[in-house]
N, C-alpha and C positions, 0 to 999 in steps of 0.2 A: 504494500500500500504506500502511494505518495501524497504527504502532502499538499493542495493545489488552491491553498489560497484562506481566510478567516473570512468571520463576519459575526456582530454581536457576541464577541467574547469565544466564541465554535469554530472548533478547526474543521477545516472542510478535508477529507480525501479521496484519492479515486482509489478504490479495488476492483479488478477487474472488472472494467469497462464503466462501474458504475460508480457516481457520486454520493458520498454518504458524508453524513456531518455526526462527529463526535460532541455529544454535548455532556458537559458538565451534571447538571441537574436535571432532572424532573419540573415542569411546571406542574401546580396543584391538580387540575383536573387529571391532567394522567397520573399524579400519586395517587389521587383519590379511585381513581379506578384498576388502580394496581392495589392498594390491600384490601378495598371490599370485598374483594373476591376471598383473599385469604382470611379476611376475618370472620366471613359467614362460616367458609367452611369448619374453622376452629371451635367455631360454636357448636355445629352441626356433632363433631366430634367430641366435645365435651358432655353434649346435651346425653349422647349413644353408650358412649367408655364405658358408662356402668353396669350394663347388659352382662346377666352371668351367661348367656345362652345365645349365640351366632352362629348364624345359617352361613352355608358357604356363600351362597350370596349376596348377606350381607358382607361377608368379607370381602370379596371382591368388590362389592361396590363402596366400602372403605378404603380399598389398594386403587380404584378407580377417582372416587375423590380426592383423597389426598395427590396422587400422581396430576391428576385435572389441575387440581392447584400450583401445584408445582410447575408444572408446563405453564401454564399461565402465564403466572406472577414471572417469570426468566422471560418469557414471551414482550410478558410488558416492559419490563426492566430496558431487554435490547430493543425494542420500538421508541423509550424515551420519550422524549416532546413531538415525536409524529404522531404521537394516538391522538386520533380526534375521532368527535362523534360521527359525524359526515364526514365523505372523501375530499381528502385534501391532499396536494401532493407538496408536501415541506419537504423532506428527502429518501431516498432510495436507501431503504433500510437492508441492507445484503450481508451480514455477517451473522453469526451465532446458528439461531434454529432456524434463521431467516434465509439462510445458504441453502436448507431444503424444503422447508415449506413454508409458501408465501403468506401463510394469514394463519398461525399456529396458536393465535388467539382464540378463533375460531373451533380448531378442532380441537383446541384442548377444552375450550367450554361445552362440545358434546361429550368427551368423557367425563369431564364433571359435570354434568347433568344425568349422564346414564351411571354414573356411581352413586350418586344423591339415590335417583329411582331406588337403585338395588339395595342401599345403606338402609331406606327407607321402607323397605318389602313391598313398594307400590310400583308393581309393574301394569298397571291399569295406566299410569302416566305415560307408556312411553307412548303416548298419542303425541306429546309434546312436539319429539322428533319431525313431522310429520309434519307442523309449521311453524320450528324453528331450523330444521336443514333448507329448506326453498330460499325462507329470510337470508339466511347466511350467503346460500348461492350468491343471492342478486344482490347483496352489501357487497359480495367478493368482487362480482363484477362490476360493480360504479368502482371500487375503487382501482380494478383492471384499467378502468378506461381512464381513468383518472390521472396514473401512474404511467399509463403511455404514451396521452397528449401530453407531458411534459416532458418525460426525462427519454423517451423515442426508444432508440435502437435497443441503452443500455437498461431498460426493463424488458423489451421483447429479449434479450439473449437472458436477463435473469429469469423472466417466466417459462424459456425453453427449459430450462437447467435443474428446476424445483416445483417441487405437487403441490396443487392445490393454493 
């Protein structure tokens, strides 16, 4: 990686082919939606602990949550001040879990959702799936579209290179 230039205090570099900006901190709204996630789940997990009696299912849907969260929370950490609620295209995040899957946001919150279901013995929910994977589709594709009017060539060669 080189660097190619700053701006508001963030160094800018290129890694292959793509521009990406190192930043310092977190603005509030992406903290904030980096630990809600991990503090529901902590809950969710405190509220359960004391169960003398687990189903394998529920265990797995506690190996499911917890892993969901974890994914997550590293997800958001490497996205930084790009998370936004709508598509915006601030910079071409291409490192970490972002080197293989483009919106791992995304599917780590289907694992933590279908860990929650199983944690929870409600598999009556997984209706859920059903229209929150469609939602996701088409959040993934505006921000598909989003991320190629701006930054061109060097997100078509990262979206040839990584799932989803």
């Amino acid at each position: 990686m080189r660097r190619i230039g700053a701006c508001a205090g963030r160094r800018f570099i290129a890694a292959r082919g793509a521009v990406v900006c190192e930043t310092g901190r977190m603005n509030r709204s992406a903290l904030i939606f980096t630990i809600a996630p991990t503090v529901v789940v902590a809950f969710v997990i405190f509220m359960f602990w004391h169960r003398q009696h687990w189903t394998v299912a529920e265990i797995v849907g506690l190996i499911l949550l917890i892993g969901g969260a974890v994914f997550m929370t590293v997800a958001r950490i490497q996205l930084g001040n790009s998370f936004s609620i709508r598509p915006e295209a601030r910079e071409l995040v291409t490192l970490g879990i972002y080197s293989k899957i483009r919106n791992p946001v995304y599917v780590s919150g289907m694992i933590l959702i279908a860990g929650m279901i199983l944690c929870l013995n409600r598999p009556q929910l997984l209706w859920i799936f059903a229209i929150v994977i469609p939602l996701q589709v088409v959040r993934a594709r505006a921000e598909s579209k989003v991320l190629e009017e701006h930054f061109g060539d060097a997100y078509r060669q990262y979206r040839a290179r990584t799932w989803f």
